[in-house]
C-alpha positions in Angstrom: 60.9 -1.5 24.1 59.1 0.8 21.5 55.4 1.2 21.6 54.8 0.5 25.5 55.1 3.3 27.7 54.8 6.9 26.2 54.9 6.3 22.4 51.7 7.2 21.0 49.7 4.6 18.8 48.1 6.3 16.0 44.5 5.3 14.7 42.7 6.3 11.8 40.0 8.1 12.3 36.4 6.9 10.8 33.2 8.8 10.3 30.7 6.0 9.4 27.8 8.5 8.4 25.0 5.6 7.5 22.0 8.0 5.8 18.7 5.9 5.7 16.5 7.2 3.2 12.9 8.5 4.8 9.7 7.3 2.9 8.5 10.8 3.6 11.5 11.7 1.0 10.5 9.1 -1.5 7.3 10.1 -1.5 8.1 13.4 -2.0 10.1 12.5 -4.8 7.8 10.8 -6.7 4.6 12.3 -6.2 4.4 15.0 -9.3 5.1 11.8 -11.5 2.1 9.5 -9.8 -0.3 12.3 -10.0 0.7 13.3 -13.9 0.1 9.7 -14.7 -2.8 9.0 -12.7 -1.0 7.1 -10.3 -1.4 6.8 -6.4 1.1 5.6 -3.7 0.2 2.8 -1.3 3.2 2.1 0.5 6.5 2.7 1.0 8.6 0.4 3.1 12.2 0.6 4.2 14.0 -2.1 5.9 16.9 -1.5 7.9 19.7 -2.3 5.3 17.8 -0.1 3.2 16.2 -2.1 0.9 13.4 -0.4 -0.6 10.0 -1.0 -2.0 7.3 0.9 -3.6 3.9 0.1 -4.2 2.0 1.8 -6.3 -1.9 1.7 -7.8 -3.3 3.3 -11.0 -6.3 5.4 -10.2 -8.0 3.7 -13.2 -6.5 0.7 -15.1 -3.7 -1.2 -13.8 0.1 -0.4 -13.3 2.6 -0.6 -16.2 5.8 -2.0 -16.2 7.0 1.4 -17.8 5.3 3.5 -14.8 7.7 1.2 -12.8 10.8 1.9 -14.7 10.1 5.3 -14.8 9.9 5.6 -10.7 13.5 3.5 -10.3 14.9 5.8 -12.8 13.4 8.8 -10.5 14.4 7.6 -6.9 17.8 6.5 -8.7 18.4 10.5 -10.3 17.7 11.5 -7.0 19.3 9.0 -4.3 22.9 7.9 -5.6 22.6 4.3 -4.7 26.8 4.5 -4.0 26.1 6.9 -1.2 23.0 5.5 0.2 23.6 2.5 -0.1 20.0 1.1 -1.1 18.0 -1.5 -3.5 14.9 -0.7 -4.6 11.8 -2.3 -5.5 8.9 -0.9 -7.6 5.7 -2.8 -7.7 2.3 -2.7 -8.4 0.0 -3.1 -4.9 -1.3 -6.3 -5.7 -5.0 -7.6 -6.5 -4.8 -10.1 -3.4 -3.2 -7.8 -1.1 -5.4 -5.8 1.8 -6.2 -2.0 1.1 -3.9 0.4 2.8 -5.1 4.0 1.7 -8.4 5.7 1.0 -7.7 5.5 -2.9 -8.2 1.8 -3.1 -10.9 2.2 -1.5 -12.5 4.6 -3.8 -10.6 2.6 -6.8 -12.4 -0.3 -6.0 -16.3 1.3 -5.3 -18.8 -0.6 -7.0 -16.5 -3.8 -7.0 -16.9 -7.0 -4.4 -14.6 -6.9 -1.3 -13.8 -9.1 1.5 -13.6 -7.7 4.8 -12.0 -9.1 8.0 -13.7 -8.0 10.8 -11.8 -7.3 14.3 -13.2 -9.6 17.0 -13.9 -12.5 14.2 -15.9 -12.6 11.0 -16.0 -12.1 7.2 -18.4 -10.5 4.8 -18.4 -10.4 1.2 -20.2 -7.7 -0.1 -19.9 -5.1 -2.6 -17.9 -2.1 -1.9 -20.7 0.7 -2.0 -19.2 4.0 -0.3 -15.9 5.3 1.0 -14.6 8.1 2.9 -12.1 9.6 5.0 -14.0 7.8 8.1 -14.9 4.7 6.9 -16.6 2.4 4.0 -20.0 0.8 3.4 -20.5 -2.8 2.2 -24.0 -3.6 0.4 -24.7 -7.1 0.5 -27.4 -9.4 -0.6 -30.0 -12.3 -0.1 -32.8 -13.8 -1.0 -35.6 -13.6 1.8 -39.3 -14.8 1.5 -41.8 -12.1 1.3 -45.4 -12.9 3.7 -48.1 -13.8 0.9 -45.4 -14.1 -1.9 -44.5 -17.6 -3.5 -41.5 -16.0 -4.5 -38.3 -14.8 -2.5 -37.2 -11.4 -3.3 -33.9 -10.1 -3.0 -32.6 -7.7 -0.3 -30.1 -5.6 0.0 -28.8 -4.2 3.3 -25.9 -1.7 3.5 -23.2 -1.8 6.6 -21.0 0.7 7.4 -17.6 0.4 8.7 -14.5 2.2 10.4 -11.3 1.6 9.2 -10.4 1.0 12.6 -13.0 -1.9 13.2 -11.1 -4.0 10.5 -8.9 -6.2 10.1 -8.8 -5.8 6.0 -10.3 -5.7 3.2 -9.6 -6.6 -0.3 -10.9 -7.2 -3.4 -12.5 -10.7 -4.5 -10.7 -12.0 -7.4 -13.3 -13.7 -9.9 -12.2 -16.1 -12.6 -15.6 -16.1 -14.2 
């Protein structure tokens, strides 16, 4: 009988090289095109069957559908999507989405925020300061002054870590 004892089956050999694409790449990729158009990048995310998204903030203004184009065309000149093996996403961060980088926070300064606190509680407040360690929230109310018929306003500023968080976002106003 053929193919049972010392005839030699023949299989084809296979190299299954899957390459995942690193955000630290994508980043990389794009970056001379966010800063050149006053862009900033607040997240990258990569799922395991590679399908890509980008979010992306303008430092003043908001996002344009162009500025999105422009980064697919970008990541797609440099990533052949045949040999990767990828979809990608490009999208603007999102008014009702938490802050992920320092840049929103400093986008947003002056503007009214919601933040989560860790342990339980929110305040609404306005975003006064922001830094590499942490943010301040100003907020406001009225309080009756001794000897005064009339309650003044006070404001009382409270800092934050980023760490002592849960999030923080902008207040969306429809007024």
């Amino acid at each position: 009988m053929k193919g049972l004892k010392g005839d030699r089956v023949r299989l084809p050999f296979v190299i299954c090289t899957n390459i995942m694409i690193t955000s630290e790449a994508l980043g990389n990729t794009i970056a001379n095109y966010l800063n050149d158009n006053g862009l900033f990048l607040v997240d990258i995310e990569i799922s395991k069957d590679n399908d890509i998204t980008i979010a992306i903030e303008s430092r003043e203004g908001d996002v344009k559908i162009d500025n999105c184009i422009d980064i697919d065309r970008i990541v797609a000149a440099a990533f052949d999507r045949d040999v990767e093996d990828y979809s990608l996403t490009v999208t603007s961060a999102g008014l009702d989405q938490p802050f992920k980088v320092l840049d929103q926070y400093l986008k947003f300064t002056g503007s009214e925020v919601e933040v989560v606190i860790k342990g339980g509680g929110k305040v609404k407040g306005i975003l006064s300061k922001a830094d590499e360690a942490g943010f301040e929230i100003t907020t406001s109310k009225m309080v009756k002054v001794e000897g005064s018929k009339k309650k003044v306003q006070q404001d009382t500023v409270t800092p934050y870590t980023y760490e002592g968080i849960k999030s923080c976002k902008p207040v969306i106003n429809f007024k």
